[in-house]
N, C-alpha and C positions, 0 to 999 in steps of 0.2 A: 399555469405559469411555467416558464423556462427557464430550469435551472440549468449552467453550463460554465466551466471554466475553460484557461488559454497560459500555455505555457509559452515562456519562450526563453532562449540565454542558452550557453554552451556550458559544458563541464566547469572551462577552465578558461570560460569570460568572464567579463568584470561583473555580472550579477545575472540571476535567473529572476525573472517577472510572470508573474500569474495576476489574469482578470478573473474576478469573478463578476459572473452576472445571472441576477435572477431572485438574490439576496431579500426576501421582506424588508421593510424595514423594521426598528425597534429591536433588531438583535443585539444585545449588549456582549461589547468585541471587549474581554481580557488581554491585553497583548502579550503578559505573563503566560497566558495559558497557551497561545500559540506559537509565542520561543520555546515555552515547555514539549511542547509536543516536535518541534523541532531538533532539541537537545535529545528527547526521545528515542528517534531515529538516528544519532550519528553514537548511540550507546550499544552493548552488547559486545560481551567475549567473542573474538575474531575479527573487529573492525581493524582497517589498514592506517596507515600512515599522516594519511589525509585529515582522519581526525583531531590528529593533534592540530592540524591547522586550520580549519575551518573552526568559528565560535556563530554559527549561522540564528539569523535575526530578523524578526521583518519590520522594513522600513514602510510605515504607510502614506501611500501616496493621494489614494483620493476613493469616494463613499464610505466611511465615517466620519461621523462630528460624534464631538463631546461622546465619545466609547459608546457608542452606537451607529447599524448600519443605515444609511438613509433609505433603501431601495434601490440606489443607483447602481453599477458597479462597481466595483470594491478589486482598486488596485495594490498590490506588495509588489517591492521587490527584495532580496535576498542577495548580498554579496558573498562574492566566492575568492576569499581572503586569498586563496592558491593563484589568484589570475596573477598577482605579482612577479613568480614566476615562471609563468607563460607567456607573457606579452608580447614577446618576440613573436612566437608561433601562431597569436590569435589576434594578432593586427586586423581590423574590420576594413580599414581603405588603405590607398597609398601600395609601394610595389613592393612585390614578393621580398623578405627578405633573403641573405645570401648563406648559405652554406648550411652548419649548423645549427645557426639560427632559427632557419624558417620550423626545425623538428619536423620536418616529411618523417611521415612513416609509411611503410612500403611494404613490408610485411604481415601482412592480416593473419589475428590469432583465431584458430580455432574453438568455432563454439560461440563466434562475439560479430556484431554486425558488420566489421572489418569487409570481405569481400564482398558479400551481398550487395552493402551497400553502396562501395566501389564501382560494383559491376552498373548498378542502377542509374549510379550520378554522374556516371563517367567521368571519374576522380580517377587518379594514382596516387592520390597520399591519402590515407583512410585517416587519417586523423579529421578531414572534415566530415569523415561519418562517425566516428565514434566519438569525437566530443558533445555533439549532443546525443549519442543513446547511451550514454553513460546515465549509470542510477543516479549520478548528483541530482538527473531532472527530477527524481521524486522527493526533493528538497522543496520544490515550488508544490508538486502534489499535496504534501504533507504539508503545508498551509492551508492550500484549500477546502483541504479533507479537515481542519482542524474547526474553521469554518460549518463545515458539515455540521460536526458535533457538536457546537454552539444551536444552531438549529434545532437540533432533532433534541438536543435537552432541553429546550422549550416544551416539549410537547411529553416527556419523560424516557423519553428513547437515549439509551449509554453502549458504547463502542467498545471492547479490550479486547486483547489479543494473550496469545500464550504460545511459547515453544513446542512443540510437538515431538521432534523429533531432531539431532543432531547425526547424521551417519546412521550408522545402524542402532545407535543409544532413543531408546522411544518413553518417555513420558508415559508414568500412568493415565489412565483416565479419571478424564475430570466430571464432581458431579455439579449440576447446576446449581449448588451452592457454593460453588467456585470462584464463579464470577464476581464476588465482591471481593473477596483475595486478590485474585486475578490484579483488578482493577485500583489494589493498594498497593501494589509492588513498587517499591522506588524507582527512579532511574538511573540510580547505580548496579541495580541487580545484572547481575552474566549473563543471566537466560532470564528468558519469563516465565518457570517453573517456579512451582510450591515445594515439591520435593527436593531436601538439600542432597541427598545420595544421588541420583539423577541430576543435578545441575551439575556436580564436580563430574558426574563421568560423562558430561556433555563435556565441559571444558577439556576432561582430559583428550578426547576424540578431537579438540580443537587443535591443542598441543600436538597431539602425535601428528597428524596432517602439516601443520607447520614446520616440523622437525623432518619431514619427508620431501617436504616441498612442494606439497600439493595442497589442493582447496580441494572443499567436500561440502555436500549438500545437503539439506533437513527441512523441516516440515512445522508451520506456522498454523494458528487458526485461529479466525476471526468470532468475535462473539457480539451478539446485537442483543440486548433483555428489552422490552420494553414496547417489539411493536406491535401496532394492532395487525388484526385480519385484514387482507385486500387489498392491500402495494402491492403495483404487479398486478398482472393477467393473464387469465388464460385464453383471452380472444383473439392475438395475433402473438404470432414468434417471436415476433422483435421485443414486445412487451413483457415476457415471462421475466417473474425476478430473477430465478434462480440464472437463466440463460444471461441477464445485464451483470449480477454478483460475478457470475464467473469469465465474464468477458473482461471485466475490469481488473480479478485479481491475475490473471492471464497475462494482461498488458504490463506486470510488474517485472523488471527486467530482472532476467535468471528464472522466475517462474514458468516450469513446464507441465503441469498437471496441479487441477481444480475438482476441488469432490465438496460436496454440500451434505451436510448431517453426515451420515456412515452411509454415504455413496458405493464409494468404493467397495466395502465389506458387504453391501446387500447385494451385490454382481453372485454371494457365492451361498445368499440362504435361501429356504425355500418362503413365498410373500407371508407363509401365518409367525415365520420369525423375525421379518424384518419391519410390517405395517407397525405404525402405534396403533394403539385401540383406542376408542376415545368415550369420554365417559361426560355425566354431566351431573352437578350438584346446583340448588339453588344456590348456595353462596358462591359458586366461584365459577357456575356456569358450565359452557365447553370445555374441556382439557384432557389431556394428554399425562398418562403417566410414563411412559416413555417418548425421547424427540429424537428416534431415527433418521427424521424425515429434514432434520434439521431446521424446523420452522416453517418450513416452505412443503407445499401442497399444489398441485396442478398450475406452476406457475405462480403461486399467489402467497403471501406471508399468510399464516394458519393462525398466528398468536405464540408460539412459543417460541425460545430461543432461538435468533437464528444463528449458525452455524456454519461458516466456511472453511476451507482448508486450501494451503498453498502448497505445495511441492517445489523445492527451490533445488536446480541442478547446482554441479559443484561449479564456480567461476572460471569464465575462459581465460583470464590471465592468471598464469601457474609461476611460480619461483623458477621453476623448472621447465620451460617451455617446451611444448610438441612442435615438428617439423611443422613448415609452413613456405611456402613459395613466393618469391618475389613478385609485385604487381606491375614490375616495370622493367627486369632480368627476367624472369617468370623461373630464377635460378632456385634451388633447393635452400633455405635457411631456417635457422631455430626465429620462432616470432617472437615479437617485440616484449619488454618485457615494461610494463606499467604497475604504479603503486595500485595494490588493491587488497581486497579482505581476504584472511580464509575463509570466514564465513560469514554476511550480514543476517543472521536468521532473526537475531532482535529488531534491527532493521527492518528488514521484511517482513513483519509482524506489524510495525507501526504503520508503516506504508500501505498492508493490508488493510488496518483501520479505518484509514484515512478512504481509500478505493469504495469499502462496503459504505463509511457513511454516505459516500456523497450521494454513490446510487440509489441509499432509501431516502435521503434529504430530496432527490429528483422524486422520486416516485409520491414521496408525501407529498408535496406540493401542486406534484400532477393531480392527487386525490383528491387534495384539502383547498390549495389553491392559497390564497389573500394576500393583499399588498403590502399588509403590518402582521407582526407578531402577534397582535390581539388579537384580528381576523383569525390568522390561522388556529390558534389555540384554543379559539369556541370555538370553531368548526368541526374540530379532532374531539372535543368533548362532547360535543353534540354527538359525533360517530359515535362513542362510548358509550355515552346514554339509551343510542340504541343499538347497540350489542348486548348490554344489560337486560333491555326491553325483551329481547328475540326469543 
């Protein structure tokens, strides 16, 4: 079965719309649970402006009845309360307007899809490239992904995320009994840290960048508890989890570097300090007392935690903007200056959630398959039964 969503809608049009298709049916849809996860993502010490105006919500337009998925596709859309003030500049038909109005921007900032995708579409006003690669689209993601989650807790698979790092301020390590913490934090909290010391010198690292004029970048991590062996494979390239995990959180706008388990850190041990060892007990089977490896093994989930990591660069719209050249004088100017975050790293932690579910919600389905949620959840038991057996 094929699972697959579809974004569409601009920054700072009248709504962003997401299909999903591929959905079982009999997935019972919370719609609290999906404005929650919404609310989610527009929370976090360093969010901009925007916040205060956006109260982002999904309106359902077609595959559920009576709070459950039918199997069909499953249409939302999300309105973007901000287009009130843009209408002028994001008129869909009818003629250019005049002067001020239309909001041409003509200065691409550094670091942000501004000329690229200028050059690409042969535009001279990048604002029709950067209103839609602006993160608002991961407004429509984080539905879909919330979606996900609904799925994959059917079968007892749980998503949460945690701050890693702020600038140079880094988060202790977390132990795998973290994760239910993790996953209790409110959505009022600043950071998604346990440690209060660590969270005020996250914030203070927000403040100071503010008071500077700059944006600064930090480090997110995804957590998955719950899956079995074998999403994912190691028989073609395209199919390896770890290689689809990291291609999704990749595609998170601002994210430049992706490491799974302690990726990163095993570049610098020698293999008898970085392998887990694995051991086995009648009562609990296979396992790992340590998860290096982040979950993931030759392509394939192993059974333990899985484990991703985001690297988020600092945002290309600064208080304080770097030079930048006209697209249309091609003359010397400071670039455009647009509302934005010092930092979304709470944000981008949500968003990261939302990325990893949907990847293993595909993958499960690839494995398990069925057209209702009963199908698939004796099928997944069945797998269990024999992994117990083995």
């Amino acid at each position: 079965m094929a699972l697959r969503f579809l974004t569409a809608g601009e920054s700072h049009g009248p709504a962003l719309q997401v299909i999903v298709e591929g959905l079982p049916a009999g997935i019972r849809i919370d719609p609290d649970r999906v404005d929650g996860e919404l609310k989610r993502r527009m929370g976090g010490f360093g969010r901009g402006g925007r916040m205060e105006i956006e109260r982002d919500r999904v309106e359902w337009l077609a595959g559920v009845r009576f709070g459950k998925t039918l199997g069909s596709p499953v249409a939302m859309q999300i309105s973007n309360l901000d287009h009130a003030n843009w209408s002028d500049a994001m008129s869909p038909l009818g003629p250019v307007p005049e002067g001020d109005k239309a909001r041409r921007v003509t200065r691409p900032r550094p670091g942000h899809a501004d000329l690229a995708g200028s050059l690409k579409y042969d535009t001279h006003d990048a604002r029709d490239v950067f209103e839609r690669s602006s993160a608002r689209e991961t407004a429509a993601r984080t539905a879909a992904g919330a979606l996900a989650k609904l799925l994959l807790e059917t079968v007892g698979i749980k998503v949460t995320s945690h701050t890693v790092a702020v600038g140079e301020v880094q988060a202790p390590a977390l132990a795998d009994a973290a994760f239910d913490a993790l996953a209790a934090l409110t959505d009022e909290a600043p950071m998604r840290v346990l440690d209060d010391a660590t969270m005020q010198a996250m914030i203070d690292a927000v403040k100071k960048a503010q008071a500077d004029g700059e944006s600064i970048g930090g480090q997110f991590e995804v957590l998955a508890r719950g899956v079995p062996p074998g999403l994912g494979s190691h028989v073609h390239w395209d199919r390896r989890l770890d290689g689809r995990l990291a291609g999704a959180l990749m595609s998170i706008q601002a994210v430049k570097a992706v490491s799974v388990g302690e990726g990163v850190e095993g570049a610098t041990r020698p293999g008898s300090e970085h392998h887990d060892t694995i051991l086995h007990s009648a009562e609990r089977g296979f396992e790992r007392p340590t998860n290096r490896a982040g979950g993931i093994e030759g392509g394939m989930s192993n059974g333990e935690t899985i484990r991703c990591r985001g690297w988020l660069k600092p945002l290309a719209t600064l208080p304080r903007p770097l030079e930048s050249a006209d697209l249309v004088t091609k003359q010397p100017f400071e670039a455009v200056r647009e509302r934005t975050d010092t930092i979304p790293i709470v944000a981008a932690g949500v968003v990261g959630e939302a990325m990893v579910a949907w990847i293993l919600a595909e993958e499960l389905l690839i494995k398990f398959g069925g057209d209702c949620v009963r199908e698939l959840r004796r099928t997944v038991d069945a797998y269990r039964r024999q992994l117990a057996e083995y």
